[in-house]
C-alpha positions in Angstrom: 0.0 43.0 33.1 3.0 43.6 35.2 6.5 42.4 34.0 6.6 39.6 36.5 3.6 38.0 35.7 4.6 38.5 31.7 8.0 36.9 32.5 6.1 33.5 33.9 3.8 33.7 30.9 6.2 33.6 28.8 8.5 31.2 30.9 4.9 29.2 31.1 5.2 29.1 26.9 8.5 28.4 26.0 8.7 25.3 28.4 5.2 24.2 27.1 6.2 23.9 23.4 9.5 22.7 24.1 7.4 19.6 25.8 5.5 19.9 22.6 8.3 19.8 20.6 9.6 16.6 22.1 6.4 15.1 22.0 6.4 15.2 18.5 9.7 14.3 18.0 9.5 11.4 20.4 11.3 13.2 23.0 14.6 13.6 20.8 15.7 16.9 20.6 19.6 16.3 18.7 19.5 15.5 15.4 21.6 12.4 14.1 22.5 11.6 10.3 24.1 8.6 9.8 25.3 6.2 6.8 24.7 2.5 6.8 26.1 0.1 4.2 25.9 -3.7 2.7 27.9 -5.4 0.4 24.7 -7.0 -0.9 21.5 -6.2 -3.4 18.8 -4.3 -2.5 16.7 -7.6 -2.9 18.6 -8.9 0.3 17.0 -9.4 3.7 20.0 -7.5 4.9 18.5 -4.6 2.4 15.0 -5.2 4.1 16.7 -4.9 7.8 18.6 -1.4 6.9 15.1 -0.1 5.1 12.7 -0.8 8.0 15.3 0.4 10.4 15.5 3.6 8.7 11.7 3.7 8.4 11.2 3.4 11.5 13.6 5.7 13.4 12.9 8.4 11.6 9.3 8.0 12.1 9.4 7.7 15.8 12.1 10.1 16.4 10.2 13.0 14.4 12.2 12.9 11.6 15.4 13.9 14.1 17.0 10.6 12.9 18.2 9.7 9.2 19.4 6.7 8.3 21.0 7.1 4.3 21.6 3.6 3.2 24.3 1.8 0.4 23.8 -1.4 -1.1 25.5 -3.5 -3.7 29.2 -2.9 -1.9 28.7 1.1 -2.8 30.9 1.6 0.2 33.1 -1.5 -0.4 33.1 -5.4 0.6 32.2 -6.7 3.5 35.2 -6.2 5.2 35.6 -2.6 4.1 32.1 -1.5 5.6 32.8 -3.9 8.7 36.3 -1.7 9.0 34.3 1.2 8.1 31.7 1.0 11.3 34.5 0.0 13.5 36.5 3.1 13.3 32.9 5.0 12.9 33.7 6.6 9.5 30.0 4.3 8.9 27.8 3.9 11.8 25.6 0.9 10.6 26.4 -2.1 8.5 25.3 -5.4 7.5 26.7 -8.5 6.6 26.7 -12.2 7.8 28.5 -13.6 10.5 31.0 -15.7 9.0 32.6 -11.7 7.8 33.1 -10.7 11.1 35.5 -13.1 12.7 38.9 -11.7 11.8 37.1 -8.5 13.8 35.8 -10.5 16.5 36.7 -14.2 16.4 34.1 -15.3 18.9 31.1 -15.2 15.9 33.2 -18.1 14.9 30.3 -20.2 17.0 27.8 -19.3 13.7 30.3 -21.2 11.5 29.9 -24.6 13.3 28.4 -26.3 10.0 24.9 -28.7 10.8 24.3 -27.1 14.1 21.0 -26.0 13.5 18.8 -28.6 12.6 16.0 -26.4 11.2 15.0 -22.5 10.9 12.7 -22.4 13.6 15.5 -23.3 16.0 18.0 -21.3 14.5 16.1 -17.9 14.7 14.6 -19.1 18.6 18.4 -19.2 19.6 19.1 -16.0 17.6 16.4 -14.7 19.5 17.7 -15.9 23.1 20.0 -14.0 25.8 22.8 -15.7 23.5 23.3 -12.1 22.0 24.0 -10.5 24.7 26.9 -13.2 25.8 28.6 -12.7 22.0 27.6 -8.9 22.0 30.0 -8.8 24.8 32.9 -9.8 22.5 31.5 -7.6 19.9 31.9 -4.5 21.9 35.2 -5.4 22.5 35.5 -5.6 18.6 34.3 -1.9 18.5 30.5 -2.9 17.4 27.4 -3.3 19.0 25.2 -6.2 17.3 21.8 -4.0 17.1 20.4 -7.9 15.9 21.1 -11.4 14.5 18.4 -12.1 11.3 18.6 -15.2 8.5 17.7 -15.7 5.2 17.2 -19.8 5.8 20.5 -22.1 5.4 22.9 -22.0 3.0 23.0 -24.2 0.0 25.6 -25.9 -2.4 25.5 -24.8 -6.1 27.5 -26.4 -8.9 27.6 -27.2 -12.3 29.0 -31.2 -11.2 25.7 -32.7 -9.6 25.4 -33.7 -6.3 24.0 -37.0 -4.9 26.4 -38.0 -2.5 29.5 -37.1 -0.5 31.8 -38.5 -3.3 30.2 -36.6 -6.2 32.3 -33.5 -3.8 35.4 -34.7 -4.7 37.8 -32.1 -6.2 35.4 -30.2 -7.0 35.7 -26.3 -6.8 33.7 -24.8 -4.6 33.8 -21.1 -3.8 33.7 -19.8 0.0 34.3 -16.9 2.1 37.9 -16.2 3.1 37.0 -17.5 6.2 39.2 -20.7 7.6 36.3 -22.4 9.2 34.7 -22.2 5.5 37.6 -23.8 4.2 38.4 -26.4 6.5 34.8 -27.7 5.9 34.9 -28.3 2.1 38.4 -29.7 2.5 36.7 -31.9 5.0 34.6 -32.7 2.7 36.6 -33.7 -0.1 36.2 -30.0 -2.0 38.9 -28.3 -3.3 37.4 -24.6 -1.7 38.9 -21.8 -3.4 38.5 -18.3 -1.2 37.1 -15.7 -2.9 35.6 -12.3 -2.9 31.9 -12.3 -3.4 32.4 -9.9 -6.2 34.2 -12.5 -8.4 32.3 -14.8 -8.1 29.7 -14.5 -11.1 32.6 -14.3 -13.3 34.5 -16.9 -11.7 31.2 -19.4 -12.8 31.2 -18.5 -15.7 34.8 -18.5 -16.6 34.6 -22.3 -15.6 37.3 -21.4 -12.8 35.3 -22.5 -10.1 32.7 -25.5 -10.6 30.2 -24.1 -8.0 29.5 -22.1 -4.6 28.0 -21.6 -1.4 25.2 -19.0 -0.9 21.7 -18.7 0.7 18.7 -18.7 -2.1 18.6 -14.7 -1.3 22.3 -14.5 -2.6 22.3 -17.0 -5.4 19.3 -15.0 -7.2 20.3 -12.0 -6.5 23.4 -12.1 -8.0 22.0 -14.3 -10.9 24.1 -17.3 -10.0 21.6 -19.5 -11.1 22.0 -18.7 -14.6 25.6 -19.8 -14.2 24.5 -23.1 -12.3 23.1 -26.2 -13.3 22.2 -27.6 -9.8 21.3 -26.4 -6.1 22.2 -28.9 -4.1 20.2 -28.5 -0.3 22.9 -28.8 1.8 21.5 -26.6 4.7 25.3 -26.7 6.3 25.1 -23.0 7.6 22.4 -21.1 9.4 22.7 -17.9 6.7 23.0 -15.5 10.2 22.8 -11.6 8.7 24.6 -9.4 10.8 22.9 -6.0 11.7 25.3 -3.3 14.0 26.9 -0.1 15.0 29.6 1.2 16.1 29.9 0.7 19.3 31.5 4.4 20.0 28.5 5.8 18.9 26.1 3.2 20.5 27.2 3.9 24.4 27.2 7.5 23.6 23.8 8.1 22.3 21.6 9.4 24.9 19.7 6.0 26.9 16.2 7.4 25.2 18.1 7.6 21.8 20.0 4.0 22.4 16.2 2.7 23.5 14.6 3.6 20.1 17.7 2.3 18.6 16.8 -0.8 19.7 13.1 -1.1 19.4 13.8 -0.1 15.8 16.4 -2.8 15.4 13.9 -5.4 16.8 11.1 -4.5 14.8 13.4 -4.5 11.5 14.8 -8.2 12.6 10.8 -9.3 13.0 9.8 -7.8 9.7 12.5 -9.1 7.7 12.1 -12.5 8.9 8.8 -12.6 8.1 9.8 -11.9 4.6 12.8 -14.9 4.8 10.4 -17.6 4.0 8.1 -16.1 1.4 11.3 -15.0 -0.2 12.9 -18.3 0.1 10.1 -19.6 -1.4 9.9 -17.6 -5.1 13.7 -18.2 -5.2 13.8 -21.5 -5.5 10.9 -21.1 -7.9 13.2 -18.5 -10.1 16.0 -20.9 -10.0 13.5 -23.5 -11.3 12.2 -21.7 -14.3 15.7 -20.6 -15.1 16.5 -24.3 -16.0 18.0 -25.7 -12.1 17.9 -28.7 -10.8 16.7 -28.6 -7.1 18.6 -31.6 -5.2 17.4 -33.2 -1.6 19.6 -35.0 -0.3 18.9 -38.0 1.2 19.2 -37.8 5.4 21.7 -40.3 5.3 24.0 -38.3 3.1 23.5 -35.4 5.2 24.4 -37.5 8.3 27.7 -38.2 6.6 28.3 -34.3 5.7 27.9 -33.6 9.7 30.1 -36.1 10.3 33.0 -34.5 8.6 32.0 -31.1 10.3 34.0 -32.5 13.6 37.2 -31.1 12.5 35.5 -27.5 12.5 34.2 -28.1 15.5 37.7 -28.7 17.2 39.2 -25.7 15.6 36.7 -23.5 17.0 37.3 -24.9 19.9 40.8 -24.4 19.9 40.4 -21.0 19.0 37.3 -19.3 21.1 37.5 -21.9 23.7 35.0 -24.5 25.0 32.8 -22.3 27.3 31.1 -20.8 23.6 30.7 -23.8 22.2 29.5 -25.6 24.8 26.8 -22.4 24.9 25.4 -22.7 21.9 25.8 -26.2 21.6 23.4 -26.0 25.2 21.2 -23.0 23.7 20.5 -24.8 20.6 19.2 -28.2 22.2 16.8 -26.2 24.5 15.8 -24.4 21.1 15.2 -27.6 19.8 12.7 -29.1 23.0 
C-alpha cells in the first residue's frame, strides 16, 4: 500500500475511535472533578439529591464526571458551603432556601409562611417556569439553581404542648438566622431565638430553648425527638431544599456538558421526591415510638397562625418588591386549580 492511501487509513482510524470514544463517554471528552457539600445527614433528601446526581453524571458521561460529596457540615454550615460555591472553591451545594437570602434576597418569596396549602401544590409550582424567573436573581448571586426539591412542610417541636395560638406564648422557639423566620414567631407570640443548626441538639437539652422548627427529615436525623415531647403540625413553611452550582462554572461548561448537567439535576429532584413521602412517613412513626406526641391542629387554629403571617408578607414586600410576590402569589393559585 502506498503512503497516501496508509495516511487515510490511518486518518480513517483515529477519527473513528475518537467517535467511539465519545460515544462511550457520552460525547464528553474533558474530564471534571468536582466537590459538593451539605450541612445535613446523609439520611437527608438533600443527601439523596447530591447521591443520584453523582450517580448519574458519572454514568452518562463515561465516568468523565465525578461528583465527591460531604455531608453532616464536613465543609462547614450552611452558609460556609453557600460562600464556598459562590466563589467556586465548591462547585455544588445543598441547603434550603430560607439559607440563601443574605446571598440572594429574592428566595425570600419561599419564606412567605402558609403559602402553600399542600405538597402537591408546593412541588407543581417548584416545578413551573417560576425557577427560571428566581434563577435569574441567583445568577446574579453567583449560583445557578440546578433544582428546587422538599422534604414536605415544616413542623413546630417543643417540649410546652401546643393546642392553640396562646399555648406559643414566650415560648422559645429555635429558627434560622433568617429575619423573615424571626418576625414570624414574634408574630406569633414566640420568643424565637436565632441559632445555628449545630446547637441546636444541645440547646434542647440544655433547657435553653423550649423547642424548634424543622421538617420530619431534620428532626430525626438529628435525633431531636428524643429531646422533644411534642411535634406540633404546623406546616408553616414549604421545607424547599436548594440544589446549585456555581454559576462561573455553570456558563462555562460546554452546552453538551451544561445539558447533562441538567438532565441529571432533574432526574435527582424526581427521585428524591419520590422518597419525601415514604420518608415522611417512617418519621413520624420514629418520633412516635420514641415517646412524641403527634399534634393536628385544628383548621381554625391554623387560620389564626396565617393570619399573623401578614406582617411577613409586608416585609418581603418591602424588601424584594411586589412583582415576586405577586408571582408566586399568582403561580401558586394556578398550582392550586
Amino acid at each position: 500500500m502506498s503512503g497516501k492511501p496508509l495516511r487515510f487509513l490511518c486518518l480513517y482510524l483515529v477519527l473513528t475511535l475518537s467517535v467511539a470514544a465519545r460515544s462511550l463517554a457520552g460525547g464528553i471528552t474533558e474530564s471534571y472533578n468536582w466537590i459538593a457539600g451539605t450541612d445535613v445527614a446523609d439520611t437527608t433528601i438533600n443527601y439523596m439529591i447530591m447521591t443520584k446526581f453523582a450517580e448519574l453524571i458519572k454514568e452518562r458521561s463515561g465516568g468523565k464526571i465525578n461528583v465527591e460529596i460531604y455531608f453532616g457540615g464536613q465543609l462547614g454550615n450552611t452558609s460556609e458551603v453557600t460562600q464556598g460555591v459562590v466563589t467556586g472553591t465548591i462547585q455544588i451545594g445543598s441547603g434550603m432556601t430560607g439559607g440563601l437570602i443574605d446571598f440572594v434576597p429574592q428566595n425570600a418569596i419561599f419564606d412567605l409562611p402558609n403559602l402553600f396549602p399542600n405538597v402537591d401544590v408546593l412541588r407543581k409550582t417548584l416545578a413551573g417556569d417560576f425557577l427560571q424567573t428566581i434563577n435569574e436573581f441567583n445568577r446574579e448571586g453567583g449560583l445557578t439553581m440546578l433544582c428546587y426539591a422538599d422534604a414536605g412542610f415544616r413542623q413546630l417541636s417543643s417540649n410546652k404542648v401546643v393546642r392553640s395560638l396562646k399555648d406559643l406564648a414566650g415560648q422559645k422557639i429555635r429558627v434560622m438566622p433568617n429575619p423573615y423566620h424571626v418576625a414570624y414567631w414574634t408574630a406569633l407570640g414566640a420568643n424565637p431565638v436565632a441559632m445555628d443548626f449545630s446547637e441546636v441538639f444541645m440547646g434542647l437539652q440544655q433547657g435553653t430553648i423550649d423547642g424548634q422548627e424543622n421538617p420530619y427529615m431534620n428532626i430525626v436525623a438529628n435525633n431531636m425527638h428524643e429531646a422533644q415531647k411534642y411535634i406540633i403540625e404546623t406546616n408553616h413553611l414549604g421545607h424547599t431544599i436548594t440544589f446549585f452550582m456555581n454559576d462561573d462554572l455553570y456558563q462555562s461548561l460546554p452546552n453538551d456538558v451544561r445539558a447533562l448537567v441538567d438532565e441529571c439535576a432533574a432526574e435527582a429532584r424526581a427521585y428524591a421526591n419520590s422518597k419525601a413521602d415514604q420518608s415522611i412517613r417512617a418519621y413520624k412513626e420514629t418520633c412516635v415510638k420514641a415517646g412524641c406526641e403527634i399534634i393536628i391542629l385544628s383548621p381554625e387554629v391554623l387560620k389564626e397562625f396565617q393570619d399573623k403571617a401578614g406582617v411577613v408578607y409586608d416585609m418581603a414586600r418591602k424588601n424584594v418588591g411586589d412583582d415576586l410576590i405577586d408571582g408566586i402569589l399568582a403561580r401558586v393559585a394556578e398550582a392550586s386549580k
